[in-house]
BALOBA-1460 file (C-alpha; in Angstrom, 3 decimals):
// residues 101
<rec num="1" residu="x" x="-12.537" y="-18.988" z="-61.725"/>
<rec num="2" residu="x" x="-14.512" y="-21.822" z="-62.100"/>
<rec num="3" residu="x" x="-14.458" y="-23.030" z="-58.491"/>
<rec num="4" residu="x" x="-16.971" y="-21.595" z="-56.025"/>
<rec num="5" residu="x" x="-15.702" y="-21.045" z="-52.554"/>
<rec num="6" residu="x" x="-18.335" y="-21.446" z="-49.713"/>
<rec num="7" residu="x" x="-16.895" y="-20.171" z="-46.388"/>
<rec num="8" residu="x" x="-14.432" y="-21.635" z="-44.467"/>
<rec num="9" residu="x" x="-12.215" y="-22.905" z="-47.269"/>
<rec num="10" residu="x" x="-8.312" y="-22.945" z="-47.278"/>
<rec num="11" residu="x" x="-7.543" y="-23.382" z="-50.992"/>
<rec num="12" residu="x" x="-8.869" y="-21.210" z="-54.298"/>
<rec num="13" residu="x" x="-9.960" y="-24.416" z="-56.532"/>
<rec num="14" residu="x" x="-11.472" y="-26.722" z="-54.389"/>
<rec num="15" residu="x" x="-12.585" y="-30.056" z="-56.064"/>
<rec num="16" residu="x" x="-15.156" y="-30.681" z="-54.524"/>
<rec num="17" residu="x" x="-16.725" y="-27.181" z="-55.139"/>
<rec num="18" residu="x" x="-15.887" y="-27.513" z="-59.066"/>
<rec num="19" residu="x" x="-19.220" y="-24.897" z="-60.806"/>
<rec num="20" residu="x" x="-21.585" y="-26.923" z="-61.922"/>
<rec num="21" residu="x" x="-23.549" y="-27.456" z="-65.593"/>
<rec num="22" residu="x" x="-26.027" y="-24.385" z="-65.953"/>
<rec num="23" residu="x" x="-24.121" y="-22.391" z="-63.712"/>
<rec num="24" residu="x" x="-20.794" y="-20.106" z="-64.027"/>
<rec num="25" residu="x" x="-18.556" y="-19.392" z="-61.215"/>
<rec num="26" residu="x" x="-16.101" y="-16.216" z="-61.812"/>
<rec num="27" residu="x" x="-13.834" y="-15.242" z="-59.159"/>
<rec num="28" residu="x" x="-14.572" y="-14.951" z="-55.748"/>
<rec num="29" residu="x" x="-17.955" y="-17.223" z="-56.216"/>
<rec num="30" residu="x" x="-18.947" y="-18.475" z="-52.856"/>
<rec num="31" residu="x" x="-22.126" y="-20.005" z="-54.552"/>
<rec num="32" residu="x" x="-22.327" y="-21.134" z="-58.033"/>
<rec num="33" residu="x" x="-24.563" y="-18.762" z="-59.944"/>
<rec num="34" residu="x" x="-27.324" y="-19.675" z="-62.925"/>
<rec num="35" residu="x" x="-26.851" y="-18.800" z="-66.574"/>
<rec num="36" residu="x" x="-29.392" y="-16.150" z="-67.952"/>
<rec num="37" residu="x" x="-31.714" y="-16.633" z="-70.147"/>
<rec num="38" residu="x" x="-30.300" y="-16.577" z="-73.934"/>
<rec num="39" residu="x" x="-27.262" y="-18.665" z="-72.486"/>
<rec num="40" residu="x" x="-26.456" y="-22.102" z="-71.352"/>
<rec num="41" residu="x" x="-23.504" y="-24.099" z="-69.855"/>
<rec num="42" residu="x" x="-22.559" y="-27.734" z="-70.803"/>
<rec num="43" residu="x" x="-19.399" y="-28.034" z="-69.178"/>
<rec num="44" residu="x" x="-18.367" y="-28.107" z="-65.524"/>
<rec num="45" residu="x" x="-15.965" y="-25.408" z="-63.968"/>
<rec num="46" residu="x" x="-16.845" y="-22.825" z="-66.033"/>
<rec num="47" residu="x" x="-16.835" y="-19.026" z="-64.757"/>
<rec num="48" residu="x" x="-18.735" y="-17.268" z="-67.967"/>
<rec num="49" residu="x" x="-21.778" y="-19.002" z="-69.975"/>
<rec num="50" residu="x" x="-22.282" y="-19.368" z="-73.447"/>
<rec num="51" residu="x" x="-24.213" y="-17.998" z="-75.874"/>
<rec num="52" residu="x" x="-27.339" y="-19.615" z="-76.885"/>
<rec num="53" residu="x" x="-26.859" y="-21.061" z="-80.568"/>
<rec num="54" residu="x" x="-29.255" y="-19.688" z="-83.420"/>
<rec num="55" residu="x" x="-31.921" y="-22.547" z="-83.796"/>
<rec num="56" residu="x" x="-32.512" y="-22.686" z="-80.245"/>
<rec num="57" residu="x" x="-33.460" y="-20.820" z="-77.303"/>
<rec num="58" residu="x" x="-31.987" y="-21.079" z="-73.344"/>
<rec num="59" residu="x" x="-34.838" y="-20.400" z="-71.001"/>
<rec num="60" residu="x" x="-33.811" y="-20.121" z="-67.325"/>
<rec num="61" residu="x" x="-37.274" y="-20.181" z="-66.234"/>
<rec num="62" residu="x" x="-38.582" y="-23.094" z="-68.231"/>
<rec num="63" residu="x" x="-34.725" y="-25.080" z="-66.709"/>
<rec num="64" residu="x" x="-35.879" y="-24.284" z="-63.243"/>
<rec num="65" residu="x" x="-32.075" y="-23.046" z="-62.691"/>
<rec num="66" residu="x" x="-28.889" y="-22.242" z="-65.485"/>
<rec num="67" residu="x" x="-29.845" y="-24.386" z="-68.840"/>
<rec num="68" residu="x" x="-27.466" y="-27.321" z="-69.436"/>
<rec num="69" residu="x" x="-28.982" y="-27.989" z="-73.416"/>
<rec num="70" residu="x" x="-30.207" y="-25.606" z="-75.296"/>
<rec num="71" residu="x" x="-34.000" y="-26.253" z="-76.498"/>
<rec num="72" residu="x" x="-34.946" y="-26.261" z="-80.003"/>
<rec num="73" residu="x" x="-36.947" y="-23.251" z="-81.454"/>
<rec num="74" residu="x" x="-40.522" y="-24.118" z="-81.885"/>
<rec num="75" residu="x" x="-42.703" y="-24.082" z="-85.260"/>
<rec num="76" residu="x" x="-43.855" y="-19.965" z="-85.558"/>
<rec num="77" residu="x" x="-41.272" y="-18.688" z="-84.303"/>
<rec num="78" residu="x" x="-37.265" y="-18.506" z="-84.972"/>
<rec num="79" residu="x" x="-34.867" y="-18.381" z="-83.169"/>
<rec num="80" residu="x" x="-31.528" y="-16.096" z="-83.312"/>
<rec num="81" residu="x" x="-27.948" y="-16.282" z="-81.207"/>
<rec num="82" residu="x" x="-29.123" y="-15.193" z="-77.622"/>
<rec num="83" residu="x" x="-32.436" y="-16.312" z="-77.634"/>
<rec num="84" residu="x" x="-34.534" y="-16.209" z="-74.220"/>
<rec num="85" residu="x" x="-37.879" y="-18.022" z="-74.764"/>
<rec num="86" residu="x" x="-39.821" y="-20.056" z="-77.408"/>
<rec num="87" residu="x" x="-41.146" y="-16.698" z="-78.059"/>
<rec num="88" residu="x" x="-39.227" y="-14.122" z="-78.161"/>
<rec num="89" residu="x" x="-39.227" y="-13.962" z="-82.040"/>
<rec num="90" residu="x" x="-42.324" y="-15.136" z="-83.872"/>
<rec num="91" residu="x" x="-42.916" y="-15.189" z="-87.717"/>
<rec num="92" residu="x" x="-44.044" y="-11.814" z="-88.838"/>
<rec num="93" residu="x" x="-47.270" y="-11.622" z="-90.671"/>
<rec num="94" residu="x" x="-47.421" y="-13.390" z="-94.593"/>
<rec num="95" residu="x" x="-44.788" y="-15.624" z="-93.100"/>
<rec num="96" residu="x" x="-44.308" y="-19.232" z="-90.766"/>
<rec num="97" residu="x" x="-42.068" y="-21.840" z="-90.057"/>
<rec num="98" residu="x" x="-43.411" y="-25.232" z="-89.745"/>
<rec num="99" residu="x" x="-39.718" y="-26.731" z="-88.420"/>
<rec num="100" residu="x" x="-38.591" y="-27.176" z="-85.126"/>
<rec num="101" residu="x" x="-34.743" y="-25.733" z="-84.940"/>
């Protein structure tokens, strides 16, 4: 866990295949593999990502690849633990937010 393991290799952790930021390597890995939408990953040599913080949202898309910071939610919308996109939960009607986060 934590390690990927392209072919060929002769130990279970090697160094120089530690996972990197925005990805999660469990077991078995040979490549490292992108965090989902609604979760991120700071830290290297991790085999599980985190869940995206209220305030902010973890777009995969938008990160090209596994998101490293989470974003902060944008004015109209808000933003709950999980959140995929700058979207995904705008201000119902006779309500707004005018703060980012």
């Amino acid at each position: 866990q934590g390690y990927y393991c392209p072919e060929g290799q002769n130990v279970s952790t090697p160094k120089s295949f530690n996972c990197p930021v925005g990805h999660f390597c469990p077991s078995n890995s040979s490549l490292p593999l992108d965090c989902s939408s609604g979760t991120y990953q700071d830290e290297t040599g991790q085999w599980e990502c985190k869940t995206c913080p209220p305030g902010k949202y973890c777009d995969s898309i938008e990160a090209s690849g596994g998101v490293v910071v989470p974003s902060n939610c944008p004015p109209g919308s808000y933003c709950l633990a999980g959140t995929a996109t700058a979207r995904q939960h705008l201000c119902p009607d006779g309500t707004f937010s005018n703060e980012t986060n």
